[in-house]
C-alpha positions, 0 to 999 in steps of 0.5 A: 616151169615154176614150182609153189611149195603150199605147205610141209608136214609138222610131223615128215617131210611130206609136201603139197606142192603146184608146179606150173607149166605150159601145158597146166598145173600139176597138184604134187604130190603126183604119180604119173602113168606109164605110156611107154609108147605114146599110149597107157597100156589098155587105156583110152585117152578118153578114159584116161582123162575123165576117170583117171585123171592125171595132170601128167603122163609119162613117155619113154625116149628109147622106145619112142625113138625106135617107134614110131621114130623121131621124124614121124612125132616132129611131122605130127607137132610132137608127141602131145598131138601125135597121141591127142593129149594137151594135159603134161607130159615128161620124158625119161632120158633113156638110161633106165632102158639102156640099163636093161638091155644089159648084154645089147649095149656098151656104155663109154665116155661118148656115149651108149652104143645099143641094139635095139630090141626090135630088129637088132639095129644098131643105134647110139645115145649120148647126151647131145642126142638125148636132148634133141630127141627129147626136144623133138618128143616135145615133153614140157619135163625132160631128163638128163641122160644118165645111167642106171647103176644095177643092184648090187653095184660095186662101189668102184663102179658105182662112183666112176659110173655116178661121175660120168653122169654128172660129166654127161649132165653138164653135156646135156645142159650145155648142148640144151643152151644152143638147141630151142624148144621145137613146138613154142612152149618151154621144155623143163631139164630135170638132173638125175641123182645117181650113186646106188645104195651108198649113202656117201655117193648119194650125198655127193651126187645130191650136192652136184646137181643141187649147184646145177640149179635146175628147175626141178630135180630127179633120183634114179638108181633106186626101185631096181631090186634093193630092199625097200629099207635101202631105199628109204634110207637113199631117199631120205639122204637125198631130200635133205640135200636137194633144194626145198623150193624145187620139185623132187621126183623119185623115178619109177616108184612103186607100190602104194606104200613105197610111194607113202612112205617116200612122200612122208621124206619129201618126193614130190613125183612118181611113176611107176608099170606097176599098176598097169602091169600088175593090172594085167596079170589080175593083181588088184591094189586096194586100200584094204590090201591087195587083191589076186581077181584070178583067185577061186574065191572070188567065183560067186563074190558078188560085191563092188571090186573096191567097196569104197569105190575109189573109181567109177570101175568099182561101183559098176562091176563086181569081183565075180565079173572080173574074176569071169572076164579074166577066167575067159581071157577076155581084154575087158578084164585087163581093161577094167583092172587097169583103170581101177589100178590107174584110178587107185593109184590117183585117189591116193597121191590125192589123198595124201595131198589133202591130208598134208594140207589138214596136218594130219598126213602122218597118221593117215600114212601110218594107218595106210601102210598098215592096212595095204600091206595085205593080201586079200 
């Protein structure tokens, strides 16, 4: 993998970046859709490709692991044929499930013993395993395997936990060093920066996988229930520790504004259900505000879902017929939703690229922000 730093705001940290692998270039900075399963929620690769466009996408180790299992992917080539996608793909490391499972896991210095969710099976995660499972999965961007602090998290815990996965992630690079990549292209290692929402930890943390020397380099912990303000201020601790010329990637973020206001301190790469889940329940991101479709309001409205027509979606159907198809449960609606969301999401990290390039990123953010924080 390499990463080209094309040039930093005068005015933020904001970035525009290319990062290179086998399977492509990727325009940073990026967001990444969720395809949890080997799938987006309600998208076709079709439309995946031609209206949403992404240079990557997202899969998840645990749920891949458990379905449709790790042999079945290393039969079909892996995961980019399995599912018939040849843009990127990154692999997360499992720990933000493992996080959730809550009462189905217990967490020791081996490893993650969990229950799956599925039928109630035992099964067991450590950082060798991960890694091999990922390699199997066949991401050309994998991470290592960490765990997901809770909020509040106490400090005591935080720092034992933040500890164990830097031990864990020198497991993971170790174990790396004697497996190959399976399918004949490079698979990139992305270390996880962990300490919850204490600002000295994640000073800590930053400096230990800055010295790991990794390709590119990730932040977790953060997006699971703290205040937006606490993790800004994370985020902002982190950027000026971790290494300029490598990617930055802040997982599972967020709303279009959390992810404009982390591009303005340095983030690189996102991911986030958000647009997709909140697409199913009717919600609509726009950069006018956010829109309720299922809202009496919008009964006999008849103009473009977005009037500037940030995807093919808005311009074909109105407010009315989606308001209609989601009154009548009709999947169409959870689909058109979806790739507005999808395609919204895409056109913003992509506008937020082109202003850092003419020098006026921050102005534009500012002026975003302001405008998305609605309700329409």
């Amino acid at each position: 993998m390499k990463f080209d730093l094309l040039h930093t705001d005068t005015q933020s940290q904001a970035r525009a970046g290319v990062v290179t692998t086998d399977h492509g270039v990727i325009e940073t900075p990026i967001f990444m859709p969720v395809g949890t399963v080997a799938s987006v929620k309600g998208v076709h690769q079709r439309e995946l490709k031609n209206d949403i466009n992404p240079d990557i996408i997202l899969g998840n180790t645990y749920h891949l692991y458990l379905r449709p299992q790790i042999d079945v992917l290393e039969k079909a080539g892996g995961l980019h044929k399995f599912m018939g996608w040849d843009r990127n793909i990154l692999t997360d490391s499992g720990g933000y499930q493992v996080y959730s499972l809550a009462g189905r896991r217990k967490i020791k210095e081996e490893g993650v013993k969990f229950k799956s969710h599925i039928d109630g099976s035992y099964h067991f995660f450590s950082p060798e395993s991960v890694m091999d499972i990922q390699r199997s999965i066949g991401a050309d961007i994998i991470m290592a395997f960490d765990e997901c602090t809770p909020y509040p998290c106490d400090f005591h815990y935080a720092r034992r936990s933040m500890h164990m996965t830097h031990r864990w992630l020198d497991r993971c690079v170790s174990h790396l060093e004697k497996s190959p990549a399976k399918y004949g292209y490079e698979q990139t290692l992305f270390p996880i920066v962990q300490g919850s929402t204490y600002k000295d930890l994640r000073a800590q943390s930053a400096e230990y996988i800055a010295n790991v020397g990794a390709q590119g380099n990730a932040i977790g912990g953060l997006s699971v229930g703290e205040p937006a303000e606490e993790m800004y201020a994370m985020t902002e601790v982190v950027t000026a520790i971790l290494p300029k010329e490598k990617p930055r990637y802040l997982m599972g973020v967020g709303t279009p504004i959390n992810i404009l206001e982390n591009i303005a301190l340095g983030i690189d790469m996102f991911d986030c259900v958000m647009p997709t889940r909140n697409a199913r329940n009717g919600m609509l991101f726009t950069a006018h505000g956010t829109i309720n479709i299922k809202n009496n309001k919008w009964k006999d409205d008849f103009s473009p879902i977005d009037p500037m027509g940030h995807t093919f979606v808005d311009t074909e159907y109105t407010k009315a017929y989606l308001r209609h198809l989601f009154a009548a449960d009709e999947y169409l609606g959870k689909q058109i939703a979806t790739i507005h969301n999808l395609g919204f999401y895409m056109w913003l990290v992509r506008e937020a690229r082109r202003q850092i390039l003419a020098g006026t990123f921050r102005t534009w953010k500012d002026m975003m922000v302001k405008q998305m924080d609605q309700r329409l």
